[in-house]
C-alpha positions in Angstrom: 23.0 -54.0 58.7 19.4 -54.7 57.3 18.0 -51.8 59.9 20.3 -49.5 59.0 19.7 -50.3 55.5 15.9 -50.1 56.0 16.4 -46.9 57.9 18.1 -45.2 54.9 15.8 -46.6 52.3 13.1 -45.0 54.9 14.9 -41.7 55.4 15.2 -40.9 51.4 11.6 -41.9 50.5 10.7 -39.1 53.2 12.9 -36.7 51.7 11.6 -37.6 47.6 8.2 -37.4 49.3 8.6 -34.1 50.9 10.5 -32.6 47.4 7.3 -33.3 45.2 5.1 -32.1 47.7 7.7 -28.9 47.4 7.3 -29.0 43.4 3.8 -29.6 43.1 2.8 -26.8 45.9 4.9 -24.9 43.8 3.3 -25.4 40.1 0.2 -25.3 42.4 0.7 -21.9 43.1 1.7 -20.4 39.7 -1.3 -21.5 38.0 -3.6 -19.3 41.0 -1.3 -16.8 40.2 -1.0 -16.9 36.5 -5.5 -16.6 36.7 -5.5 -14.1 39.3 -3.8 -11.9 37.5 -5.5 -13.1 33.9 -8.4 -12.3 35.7 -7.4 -8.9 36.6 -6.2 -7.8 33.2 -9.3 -9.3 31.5 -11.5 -6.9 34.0 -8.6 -4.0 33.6 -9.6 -4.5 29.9 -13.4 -4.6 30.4 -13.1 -1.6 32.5 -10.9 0.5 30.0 -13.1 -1.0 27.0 -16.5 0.2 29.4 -14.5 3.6 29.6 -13.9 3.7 25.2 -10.1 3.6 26.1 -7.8 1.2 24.1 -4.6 -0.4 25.9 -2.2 -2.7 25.1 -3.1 -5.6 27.8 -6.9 -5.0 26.0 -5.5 -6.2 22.5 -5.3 -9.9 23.6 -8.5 -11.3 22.2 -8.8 -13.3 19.0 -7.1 -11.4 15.8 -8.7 -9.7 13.3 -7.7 -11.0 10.1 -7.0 -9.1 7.1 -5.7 -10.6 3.7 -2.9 -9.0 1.9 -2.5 -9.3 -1.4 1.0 -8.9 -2.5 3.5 -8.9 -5.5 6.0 -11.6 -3.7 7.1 -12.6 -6.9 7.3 -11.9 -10.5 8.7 -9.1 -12.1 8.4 -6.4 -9.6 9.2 -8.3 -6.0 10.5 -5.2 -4.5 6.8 -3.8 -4.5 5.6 -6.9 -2.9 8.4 -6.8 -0.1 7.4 -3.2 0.3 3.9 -3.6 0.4 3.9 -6.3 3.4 6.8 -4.4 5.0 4.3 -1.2 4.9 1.1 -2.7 6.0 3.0 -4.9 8.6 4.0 -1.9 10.0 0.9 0.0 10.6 -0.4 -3.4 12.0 2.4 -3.6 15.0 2.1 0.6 15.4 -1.9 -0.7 15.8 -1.5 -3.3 17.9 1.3 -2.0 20.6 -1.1 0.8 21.1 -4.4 -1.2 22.0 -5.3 -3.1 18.8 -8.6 -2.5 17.2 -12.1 -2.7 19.4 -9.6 -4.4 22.1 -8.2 -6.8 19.7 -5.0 -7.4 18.0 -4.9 -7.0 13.9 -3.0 -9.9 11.9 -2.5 -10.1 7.9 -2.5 -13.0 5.6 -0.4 -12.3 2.9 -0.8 -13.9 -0.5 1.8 -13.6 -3.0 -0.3 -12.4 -6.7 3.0 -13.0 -8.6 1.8 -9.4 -10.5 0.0 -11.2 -13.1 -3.7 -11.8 -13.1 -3.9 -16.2 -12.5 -1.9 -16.4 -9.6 -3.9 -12.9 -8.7 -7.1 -14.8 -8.8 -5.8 -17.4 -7.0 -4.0 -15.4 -4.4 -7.3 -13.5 -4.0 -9.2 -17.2 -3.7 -6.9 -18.1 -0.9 -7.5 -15.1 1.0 -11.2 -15.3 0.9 -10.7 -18.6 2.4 -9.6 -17.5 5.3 -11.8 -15.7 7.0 -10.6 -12.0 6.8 -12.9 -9.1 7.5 -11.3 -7.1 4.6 -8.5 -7.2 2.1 -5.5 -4.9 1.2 -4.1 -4.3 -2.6 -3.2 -5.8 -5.5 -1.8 -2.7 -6.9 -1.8 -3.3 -10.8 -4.9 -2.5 -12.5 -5.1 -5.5 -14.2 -5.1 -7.4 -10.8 -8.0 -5.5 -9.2 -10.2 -5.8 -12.5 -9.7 -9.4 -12.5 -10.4 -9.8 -8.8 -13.1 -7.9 -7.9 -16.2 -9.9 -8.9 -14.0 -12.8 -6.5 -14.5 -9.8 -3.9 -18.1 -9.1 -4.2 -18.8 -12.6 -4.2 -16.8 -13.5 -0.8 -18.8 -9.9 0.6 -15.6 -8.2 2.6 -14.1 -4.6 1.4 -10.4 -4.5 -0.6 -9.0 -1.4 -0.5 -6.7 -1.4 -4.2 -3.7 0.5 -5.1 -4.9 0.2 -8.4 -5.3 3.6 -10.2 -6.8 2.4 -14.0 -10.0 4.9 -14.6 -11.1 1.7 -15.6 -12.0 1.0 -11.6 -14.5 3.2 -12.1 -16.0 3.4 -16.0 -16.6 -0.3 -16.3 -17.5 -1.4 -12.7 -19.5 -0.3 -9.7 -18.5 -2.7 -7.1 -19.8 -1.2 -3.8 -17.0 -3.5 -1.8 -13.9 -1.6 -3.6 -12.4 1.0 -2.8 -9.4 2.8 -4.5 -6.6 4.3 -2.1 -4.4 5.9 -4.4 -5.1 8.6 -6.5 -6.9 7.7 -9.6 -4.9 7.9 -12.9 -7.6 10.2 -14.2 -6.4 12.8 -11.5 -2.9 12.2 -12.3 -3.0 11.9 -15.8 -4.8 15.6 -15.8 -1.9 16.8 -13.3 0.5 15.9 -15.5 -1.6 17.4 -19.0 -1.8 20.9 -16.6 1.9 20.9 -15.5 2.9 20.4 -18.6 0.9 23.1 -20.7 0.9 25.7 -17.7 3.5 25.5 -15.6 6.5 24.5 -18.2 4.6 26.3 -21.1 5.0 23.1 -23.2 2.9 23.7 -26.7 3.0 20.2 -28.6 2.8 17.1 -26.4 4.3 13.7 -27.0 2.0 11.0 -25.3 4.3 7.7 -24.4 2.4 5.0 -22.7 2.1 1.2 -22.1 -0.6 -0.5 -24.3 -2.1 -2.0 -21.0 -4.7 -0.7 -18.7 -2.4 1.8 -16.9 -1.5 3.2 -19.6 -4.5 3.3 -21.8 -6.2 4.8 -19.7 -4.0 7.5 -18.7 -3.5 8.0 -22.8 -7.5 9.0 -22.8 -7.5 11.1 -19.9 -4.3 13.3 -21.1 -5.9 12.8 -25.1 -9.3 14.2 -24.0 -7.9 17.4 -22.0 -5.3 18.1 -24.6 -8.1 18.4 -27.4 -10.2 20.3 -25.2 -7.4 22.5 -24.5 -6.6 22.9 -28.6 -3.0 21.5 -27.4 -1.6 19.5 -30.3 0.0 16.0 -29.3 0.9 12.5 -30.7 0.9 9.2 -29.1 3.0 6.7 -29.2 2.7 3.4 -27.2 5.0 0.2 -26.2 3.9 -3.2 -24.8 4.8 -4.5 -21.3 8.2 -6.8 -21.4 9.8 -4.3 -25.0 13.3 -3.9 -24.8 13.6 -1.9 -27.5 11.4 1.5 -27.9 13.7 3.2 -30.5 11.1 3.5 -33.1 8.7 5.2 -31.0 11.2 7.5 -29.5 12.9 8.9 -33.0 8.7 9.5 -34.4 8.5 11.5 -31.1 11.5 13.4 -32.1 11.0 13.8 -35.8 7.7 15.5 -34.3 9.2 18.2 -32.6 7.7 17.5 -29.5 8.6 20.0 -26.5 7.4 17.9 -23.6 6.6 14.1 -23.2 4.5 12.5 -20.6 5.2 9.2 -20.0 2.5 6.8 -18.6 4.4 3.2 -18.3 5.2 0.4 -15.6 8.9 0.3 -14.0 11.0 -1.6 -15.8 9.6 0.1 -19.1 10.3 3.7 -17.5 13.9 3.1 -16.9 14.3 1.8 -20.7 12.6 5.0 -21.6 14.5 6.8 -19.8 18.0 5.3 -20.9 16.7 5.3 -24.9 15.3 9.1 -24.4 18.9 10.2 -23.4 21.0 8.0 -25.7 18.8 8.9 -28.6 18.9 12.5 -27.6 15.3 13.7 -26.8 16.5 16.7 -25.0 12.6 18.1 -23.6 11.2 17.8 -20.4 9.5 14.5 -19.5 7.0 14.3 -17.2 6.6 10.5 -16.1 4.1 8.5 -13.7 4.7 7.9 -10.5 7.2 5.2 -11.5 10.1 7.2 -11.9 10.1 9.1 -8.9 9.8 5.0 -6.8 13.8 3.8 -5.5 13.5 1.0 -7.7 13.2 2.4 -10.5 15.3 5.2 -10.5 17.9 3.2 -9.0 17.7 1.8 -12.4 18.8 4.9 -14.0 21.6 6.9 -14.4 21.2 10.4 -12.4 21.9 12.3 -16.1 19.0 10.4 -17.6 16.4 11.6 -15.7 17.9 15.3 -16.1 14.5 17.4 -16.9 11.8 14.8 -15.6 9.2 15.3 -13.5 6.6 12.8 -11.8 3.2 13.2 -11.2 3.0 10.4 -7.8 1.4 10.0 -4.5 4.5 10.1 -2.0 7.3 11.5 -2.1 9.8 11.2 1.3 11.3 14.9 0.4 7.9 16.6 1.4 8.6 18.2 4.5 5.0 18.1 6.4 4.8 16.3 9.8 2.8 13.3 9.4 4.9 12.1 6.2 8.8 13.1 7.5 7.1 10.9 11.4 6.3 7.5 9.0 9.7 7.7 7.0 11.6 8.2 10.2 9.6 5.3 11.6 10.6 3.3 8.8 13.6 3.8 8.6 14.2 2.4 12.0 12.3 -0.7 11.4 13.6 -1.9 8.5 17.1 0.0 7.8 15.9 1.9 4.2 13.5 4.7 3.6 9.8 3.6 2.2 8.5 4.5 -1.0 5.2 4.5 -3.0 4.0 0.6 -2.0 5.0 0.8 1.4 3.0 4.4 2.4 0.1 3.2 0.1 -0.6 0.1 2.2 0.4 1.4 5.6 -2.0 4.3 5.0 -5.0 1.5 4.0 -4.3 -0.1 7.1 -4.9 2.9 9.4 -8.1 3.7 7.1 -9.4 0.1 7.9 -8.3 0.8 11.7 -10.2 3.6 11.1 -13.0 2.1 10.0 -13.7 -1.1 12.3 -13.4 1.9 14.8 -16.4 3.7 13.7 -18.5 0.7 12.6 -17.7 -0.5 16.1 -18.0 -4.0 14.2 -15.4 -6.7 12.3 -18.6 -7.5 10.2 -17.6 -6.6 7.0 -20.9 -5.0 5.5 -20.4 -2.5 8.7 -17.1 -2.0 7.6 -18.0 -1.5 4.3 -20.4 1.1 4.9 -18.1 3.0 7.5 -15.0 3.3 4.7 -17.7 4.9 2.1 -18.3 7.4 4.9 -14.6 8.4 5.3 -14.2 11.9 5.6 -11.2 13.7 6.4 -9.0 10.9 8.0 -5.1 12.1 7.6 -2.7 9.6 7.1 1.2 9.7 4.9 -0.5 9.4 1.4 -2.9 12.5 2.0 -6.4 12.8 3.3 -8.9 10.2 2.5 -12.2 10.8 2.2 -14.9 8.7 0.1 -16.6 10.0 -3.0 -19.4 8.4 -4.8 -17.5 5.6 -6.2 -15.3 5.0 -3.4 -12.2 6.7 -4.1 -10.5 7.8 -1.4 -7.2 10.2 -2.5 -8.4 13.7 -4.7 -4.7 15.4 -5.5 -1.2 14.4 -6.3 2.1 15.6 -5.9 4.6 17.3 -8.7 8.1 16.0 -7.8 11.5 16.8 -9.6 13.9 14.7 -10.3 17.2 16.1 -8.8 20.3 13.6 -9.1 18.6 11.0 -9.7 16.0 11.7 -6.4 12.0 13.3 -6.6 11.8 16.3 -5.0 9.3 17.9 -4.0 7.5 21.2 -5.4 3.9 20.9 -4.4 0.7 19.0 -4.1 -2.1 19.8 -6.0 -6.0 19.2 -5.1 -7.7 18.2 -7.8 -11.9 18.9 -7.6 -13.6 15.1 -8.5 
C-alpha cells in the first residue's frame, strides 16, 4: 500500500512537472514573439519614417502634449464641452492616420471657468506640464490676462480670442489669433449694414467689456468716416434688464442695430428687442448664429437678424459639410463656432510641428508665423504680421431660428 502510494505521489509530481514546463515554454514563447514582431514594426516605422510616410503602427512613440484651455465651467459650459469635443477630435483624425513626426498627439485640458483667476491658473497648470503648445481660451479677457504667463513658459497658444485689443496693446510673438479678429468683423457688419441693407442711422448695442468695446470703436471709427450717423448704447456682462437702452435706441429712430455682446446677453437682447417692438434689422456677433444661443430664443425673435461669424454648418463647400458630417457621427449633434475653431487650431499645429520637423516650441513658433495657405473648416489660415491667422468672415441669416448662409467676405488686413 505504501508503494502504490509512493508510485502515485511519484506519477503526479511528473505530470505537475511536465505542465509548468508546458506553461512556462509557453509564456516563453510569447514574449520572443511579442519582440519579434515589436521589432519589426519599430523598423516598418523607421523605414516609412526614412521614406517621409506617416502610418498608424509609426504613431507609437511618446505623445506630444498640448494644453487645452477650456470653459468646463462657469457660465458658458457648453463652449467648453465643445471646445474639447472639437480639438479632441482633430487629435484621434491625427493620430489614426500616423500621428505627428511618427508620434501620437495627446491634450491636457484645463478647465478656465470663463473668468480670468481660474484662467490664470488653468493657464499655470498647463505650463506645468510640459506641452509644446497651447490651444484657446476664447474670451478676450482670458487671453489678455494669460499671455505674459505664455511668453514666460516660451510655447505658442493659438486664442479664439477676437478683442482688437490682441493686437493694439500687446505684441507677444508666442500668440497667435485663430478666429477672425473683431476688427474684421465688426467692419463686416458696419459694410452689410450701410451697403447691402441700405441702413442710414445706426444703433451701436454692445457689452461694456473688451468684446464689445472694442468692436464699438471699430464700427464708431468706420461709421464717422463714412458720415453714417449712429448712437451707442452699451450693457454690462450678467444685466437682466436692457429696457432702457433699447427704448433710447427706439426713440432714435434707428433703422439697423448691430449688436456686439456675449451669449447669454444676445438672447436677452433679442427677447427685449421683440417684446419692446424694435422692428429693424439687427445684425449681431457671431453669438446669435452659435446652437446655444439661439436655442435660447424664440424663432420670431430673431426675425430680421443677421450674424457676422466664423462658421456656419449651412455653407455648402466641401471641407466644412466633410467635418460636420464627421461630427455628427462622433458625438450625435452638429458642431458649432467652439468646436470648428479648436479642431481647425489643431490641424494648424499638426501643420506646423510638420514643417518645423521639431516639438521644440521656438521651431514651432516660427513655423505657425509662416503659415500660408493651410485650408481647414474655419477658412484659410495664413499669418500676417501680428500673427493672425483668419482675414474674412461670413454673413449668415437667421431663418427659423437657424444662420444661413449668404456669403463669405475677404476682408484686405
Amino acid at each position: 500500500m505504501k508503494k502504490n502510494k509512493l508510485l502515485s505521489m511519484i506519477i503526479a509530481m511528473m505530470l505537475a512537472a511536465s505542465m509548468l514546463v508546458g506553461c512556462s515554454g509557453t509564456a516563453a514563447e510569447e514574449p520572443a514573439d511579442a519582440d519579434a514582431a515589436e521589432t519589426s514594426e519599430e523598423d516598418a516605422g523607421e523605414e516609412e519614417s526614412a521614406d517621409g510616410e506617416e502610418t498608424a503602427e509609426a504613431a507609437e512613440g511618446d505623445p506630444i502634449l498640448i494644453g487645452v484651455s477650456a470653459s468646463i465651467t462657469g457660465s458658458a459650459p457648453t463652449n467648453g464641452m465643445r471646445t474639447e469635443q472639437g480639438a479632441q477630435m482633430a487629435v484621434d483624425e491625427i493620430n489614426a492616420a500616423g500621428g505627428v513626426l511618427g508620434r501620437p498627439l495627446e491634450l491636457y485640458v484645463a478647465d478656465d471657468g470663463g473668468v480670468q483667476d481660474t484662467g490664470i491658473n488653468a493657464t499655470n497648470l498647463i505650463a506645468s506640464q510640459g506641452v509644446v503648445a497651447q490651444v484657446g481660451p476664447t474670451l478676450s479677457g482670458l487671453a489678455l490676462a494669460v499671455e505674459g504667463l505664455v511668453a514666460e513658459a516660451e510655447y505658442p497658444v493659438l486664442v479664439g480670442a477676437t478683442s482688437p485689443k490682441l493686437v493694439t496693446t500687446m505684441d507677444n510673438p508666442w500668440v497667435f489669433r485663430v478666429r477672425a479678429s473683431d476688427t474684421i468683423q465688426a467692419q463686416l457688419a458696419a459694410t452689410y449694414a450701410t451697403e447691402n441693407l441700405g441702413c442710414s442711422k445706426i444703433g451701436i448695442f454692445t457689452n461694456s467689456n473688451d468684446y464689445g468695446s472694442g468692436a464699438r470703436t471699430v464700427i464708431e471709427e468706420f461709421l464717422t468716416e463714412k458720415g453714417i450717423e449712429f448712437v451707442t448704447e452699451s450693457h454690462n456682462t450678467g444685466d437682466t434688464d436692457m429696457t432702457g437702452q433699447v427704448l433710447r435706441l427706439i426713440d432714435a429712430g434707428v433703422d439697423c442695430v448691430i449688436v456686439w455682446t456675449d451669449d447669454a446677453e444676445t438672447a436677452l437682447a433679442a427677447r427685449q428687442f421683440y417684446d419692446l417692438g424694435l422692428d429693424v434689422p439687427v445684425i449681431g456677433s457671431t453669438s446669435i448664429s452659435t446652437p446655444q444661443v439661439n436655442e435660447l430664443c424664440q424663432p420670431e425673435w430673431l426675425d430680421n437678424w443677421y450674424s457676422c461669424t466664423d462658421f456656419t454648418t449651412s455653407n455648402d463647400s466641401e471641407i466644412v459639410q466633410t467635418f460636420v458630417q464627421n461630427f455628427n457621427e462622433k458625438y450625435g449633434e452638429d458642431p458649432e463656432l467652439y468646436a470648428v475653431t479648436y479642431y481647425s487650431a489643431v490641424y494648424l499645429l499638426k501643420d506646423a510641428i510638420e514643417r518645423a520637423g521639431s516639438v521644440d516650441s521656438a521651431a514651432i513658433r516660427d513655423a505657425l508665423a509662416e503659415t500660408d495657405g493651410l485650408e481647414v473648416p474655419i477658412g484659410t489660415y495664413r499669418a500676417n504680421d501680428m500673427r493672425e491667422m483668419i482675414h474674412g468672415g461670413t454673413i449668415c441669416k437667421m431663418v427659423d431660428g437657424k444662420a444661413e448662409f449668404l456669403e463669405y467676405v475677404l476682408v484686405e488686413d
